[in-house]
C-alpha positions in Angstrom: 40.3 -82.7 -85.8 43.9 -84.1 -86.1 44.6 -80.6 -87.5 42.5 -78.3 -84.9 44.4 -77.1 -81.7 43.0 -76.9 -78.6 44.3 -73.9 -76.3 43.0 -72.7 -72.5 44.2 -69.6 -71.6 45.1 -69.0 -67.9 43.9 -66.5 -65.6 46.8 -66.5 -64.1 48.6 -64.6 -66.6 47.8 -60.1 -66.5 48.8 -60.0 -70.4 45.6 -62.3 -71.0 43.3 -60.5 -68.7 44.0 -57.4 -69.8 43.3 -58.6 -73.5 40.5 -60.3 -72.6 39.1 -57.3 -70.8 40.1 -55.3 -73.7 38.4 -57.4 -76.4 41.4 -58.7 -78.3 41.6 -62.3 -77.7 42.5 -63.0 -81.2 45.3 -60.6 -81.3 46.7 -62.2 -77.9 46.3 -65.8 -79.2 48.2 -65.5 -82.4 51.2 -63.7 -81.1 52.7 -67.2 -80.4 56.5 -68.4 -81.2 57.3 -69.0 -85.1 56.1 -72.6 -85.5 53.6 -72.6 -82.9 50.9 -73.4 -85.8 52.6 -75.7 -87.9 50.5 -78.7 -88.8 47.3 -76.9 -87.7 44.3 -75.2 -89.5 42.3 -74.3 -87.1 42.2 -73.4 -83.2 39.6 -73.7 -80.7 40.3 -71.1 -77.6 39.2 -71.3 -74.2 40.0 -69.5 -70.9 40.7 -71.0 -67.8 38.2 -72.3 -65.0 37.4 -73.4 -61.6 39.9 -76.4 -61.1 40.4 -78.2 -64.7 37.3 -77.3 -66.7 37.8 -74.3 -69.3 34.9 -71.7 -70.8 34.6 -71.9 -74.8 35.7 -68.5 -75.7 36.3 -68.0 -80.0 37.2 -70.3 -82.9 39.9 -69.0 -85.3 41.3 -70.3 -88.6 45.1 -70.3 -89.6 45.7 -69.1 -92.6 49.0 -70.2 -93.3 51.4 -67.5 -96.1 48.4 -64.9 -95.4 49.3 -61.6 -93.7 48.2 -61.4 -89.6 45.6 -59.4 -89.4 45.4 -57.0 -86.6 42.8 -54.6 -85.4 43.6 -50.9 -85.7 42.6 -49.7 -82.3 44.7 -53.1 -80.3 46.2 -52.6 -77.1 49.7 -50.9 -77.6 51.0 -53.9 -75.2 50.1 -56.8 -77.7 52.5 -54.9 -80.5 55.7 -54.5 -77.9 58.4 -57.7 -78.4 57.5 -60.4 -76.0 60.0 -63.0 -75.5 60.9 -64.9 -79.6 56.7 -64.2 -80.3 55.7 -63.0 -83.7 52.0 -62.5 -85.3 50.3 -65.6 -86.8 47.8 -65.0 -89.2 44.5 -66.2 -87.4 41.5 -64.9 -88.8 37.5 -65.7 -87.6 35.4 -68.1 -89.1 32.4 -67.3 -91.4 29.2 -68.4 -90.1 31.1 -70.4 -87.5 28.6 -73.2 -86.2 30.5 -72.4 -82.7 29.8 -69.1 -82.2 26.0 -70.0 -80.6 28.1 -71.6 -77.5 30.7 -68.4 -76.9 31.0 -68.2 -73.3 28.1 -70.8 -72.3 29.7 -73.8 -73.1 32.3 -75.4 -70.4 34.3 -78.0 -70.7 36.7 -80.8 -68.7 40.0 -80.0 -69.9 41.6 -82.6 -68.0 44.1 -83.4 -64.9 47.2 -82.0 -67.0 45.5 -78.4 -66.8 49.6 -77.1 -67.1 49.3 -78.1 -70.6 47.9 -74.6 -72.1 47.2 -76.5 -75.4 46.9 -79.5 -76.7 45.4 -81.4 -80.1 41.9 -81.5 -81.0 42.2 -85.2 -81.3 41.7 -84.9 -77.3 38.0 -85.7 -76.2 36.3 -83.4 -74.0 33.4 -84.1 -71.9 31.3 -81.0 -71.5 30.4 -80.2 -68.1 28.5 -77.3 -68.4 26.0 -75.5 -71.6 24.2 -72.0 -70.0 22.4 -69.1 -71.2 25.1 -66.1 -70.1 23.9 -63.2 -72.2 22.7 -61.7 -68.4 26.2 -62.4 -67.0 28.6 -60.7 -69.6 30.0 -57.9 -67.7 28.2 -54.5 -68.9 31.1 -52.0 -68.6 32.7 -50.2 -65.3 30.5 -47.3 -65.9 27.6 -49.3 -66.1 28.4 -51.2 -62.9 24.9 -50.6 -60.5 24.4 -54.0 -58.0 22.3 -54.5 -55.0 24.0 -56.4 -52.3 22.4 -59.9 -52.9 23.7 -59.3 -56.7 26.8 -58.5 -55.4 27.0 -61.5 -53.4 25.8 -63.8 -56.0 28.5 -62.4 -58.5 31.4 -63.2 -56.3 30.4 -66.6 -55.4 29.8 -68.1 -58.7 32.8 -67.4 -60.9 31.4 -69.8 -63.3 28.3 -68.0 -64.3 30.0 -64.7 -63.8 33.4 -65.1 -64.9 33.3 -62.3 -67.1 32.8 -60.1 -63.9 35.9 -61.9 -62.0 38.0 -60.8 -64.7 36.8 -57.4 -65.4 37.1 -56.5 -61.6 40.0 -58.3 -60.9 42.2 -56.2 -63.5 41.6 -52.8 -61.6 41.1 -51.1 -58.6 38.9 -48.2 -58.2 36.8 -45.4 -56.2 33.5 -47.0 -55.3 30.6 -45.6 -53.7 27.7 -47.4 -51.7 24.7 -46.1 -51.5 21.9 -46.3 -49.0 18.9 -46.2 -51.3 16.7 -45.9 -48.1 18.2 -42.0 -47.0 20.2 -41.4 -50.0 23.4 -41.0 -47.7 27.4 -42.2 -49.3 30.1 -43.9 -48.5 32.5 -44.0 -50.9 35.7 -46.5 -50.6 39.0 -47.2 -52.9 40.9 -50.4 -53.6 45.1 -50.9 -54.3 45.2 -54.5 -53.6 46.6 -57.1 -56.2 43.0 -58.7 -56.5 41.6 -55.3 -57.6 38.2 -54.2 -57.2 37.1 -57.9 -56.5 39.2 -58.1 -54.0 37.8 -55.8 -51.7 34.1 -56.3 -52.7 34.8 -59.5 -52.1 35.0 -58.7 -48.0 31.7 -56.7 -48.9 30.4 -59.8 -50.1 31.2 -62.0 -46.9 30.8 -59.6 -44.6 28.5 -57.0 -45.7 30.1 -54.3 -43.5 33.3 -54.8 -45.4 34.7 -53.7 -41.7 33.8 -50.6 -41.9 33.0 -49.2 -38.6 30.5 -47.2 -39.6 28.4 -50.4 -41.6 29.3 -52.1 -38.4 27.2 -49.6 -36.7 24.5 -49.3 -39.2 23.9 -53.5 -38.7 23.6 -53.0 -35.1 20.6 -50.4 -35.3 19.1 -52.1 -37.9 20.1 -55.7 -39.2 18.4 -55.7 -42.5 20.0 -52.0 -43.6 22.1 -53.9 -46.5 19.6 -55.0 -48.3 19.4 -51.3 -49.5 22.4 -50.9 -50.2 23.5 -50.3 -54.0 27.2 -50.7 -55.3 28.6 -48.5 -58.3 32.3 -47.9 -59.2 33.1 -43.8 -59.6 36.4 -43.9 -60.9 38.4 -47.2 -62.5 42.1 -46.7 -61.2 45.4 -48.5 -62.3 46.2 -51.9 -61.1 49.5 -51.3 -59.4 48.7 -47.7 -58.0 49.5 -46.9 -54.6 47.8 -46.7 -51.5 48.4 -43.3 -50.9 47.5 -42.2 -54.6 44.5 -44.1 -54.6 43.6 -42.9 -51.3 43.8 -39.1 -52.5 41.3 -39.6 -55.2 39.4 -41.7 -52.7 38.5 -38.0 -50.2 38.7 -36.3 -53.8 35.2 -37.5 -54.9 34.6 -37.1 -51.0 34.8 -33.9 -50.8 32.8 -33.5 -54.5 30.0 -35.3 -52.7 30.3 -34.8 -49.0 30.2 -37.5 -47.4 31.7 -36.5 -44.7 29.2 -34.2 -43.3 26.3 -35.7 -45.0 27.5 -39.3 -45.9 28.4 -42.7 -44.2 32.1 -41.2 -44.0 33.8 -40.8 -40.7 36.6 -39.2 -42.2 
């Protein structure tokens, strides 16, 4: 192991989310400084987790002279110059033994959690080994939660951190629907914690506080539990309130919920 490296990605950073989201972790790991990889073979990655533990995400080997590969449809952002980085060549690992724990196994990576990387000389203790084929996210289209799922999503970022990520890296036009009438309301986010962000409120609140949920709770207490979240339209991360808020009575309008919905306006 005195030639494996050990590296926890932060959540912290946008560039990583939005490679992670994308599905080019290897790409975003080997664009390192020039002799980031000397003296190493191999590298272990993992993402960042609640307080010092870290999720097992891929295994890669170095292979040092080689060519860096790179995947034809990467995100344009991962080619651009970033600070002195260059591509190392870090290929995946036939018939890795490892690949049965991707994103299931969690481990303590230790009080100095500021230290992205260290050698795999470093014991870990493993804190955590679970079954999260359910949990991966399925895709924004395919978004389609009651509200207890909803809730359960946004309070265990361990289990679901696949979710955390992918809804924390856009905002959107959402609709809730009332599975008991049929009836709309459809809401937008522009926050800095995306999507999650606002259905977070849903999650604690359950009227989000929205007057007319507000309302609906008063007449009849149990009325969320029939409620169904979807997302309509994924929308960029740093738009505006006022763009985001046009789109927003756009798909209104399409589906008027004004007149026939859980819109007030």
């Amino acid at each position: 192991m005195n030639r494996t490296l050990l590296i926890r990605h932060s959540l912290k950073h946008q560039r990583f989310i939005n490679a992670y989201r994308d599905g080019f972790i290897r790409e975003y790991t080997q664009k390192q400084s020039p002799h980031f990889f000397d003296g190493y073979d191999k590298v272990i990655v993992f993402s960042a987790d609640e307080g010092t533990t870290a999720k097992y995400l891929k295994s890669y080997e170095i292979r040092h002279g080689e060519t860096p590969s790179i995947s034809q449809d990467c995100s344009p952002f991962l080619l651009e110059p970033y600070k002195d980085e260059i591509m190392h060549p870090l290929f995946e690992i036939d018939e890795d033994p490892l690949n049965q724990y991707e994103n299931k196994l969690f481990i303590e990576w230790g009080k100095a959690a500021v230290k992205w990387y260290q050698k795999g000389t470093n014991e870990k203790i493993i804190t955590q080994l679970v079954n999260t084929n359910q949990f991966v996210f399925p895709g924004y289209e395919n978004v389609l939660l009651t509200y207890n799922e909803l809730k359960q999503i946004i309070e265990d970022r361990s289990t679901y951190a696949d979710w955390h990520i992918a809804l924390s890296s856009i905002n959107a036009v959402y609709a809730i629907t009332d599975c008991s009438n049929g009836k709309n309301y459809i809401g937008s986010s522009y926050n800095k914690n995306g999507l999650l962000g606002r259905w977070s409120e849903y999650a604690a609140t359950i009227d989000g506080g929205n007057e007319v949920f507000k309302q609906l709770l008063v007449q009849d207490s149990g009325a969320y539990l029939h409620f169904q979240y979807t997302i309509l339209k994924v929308l960029p991360k740093d738009i505006t309130a006022i763009e985001a808020v046009e789109i927003e009575n756009l798909f209104k309008r399409k589906l008027q919920t004004i007149q026939f919905g859980y819109n007030h306006n």
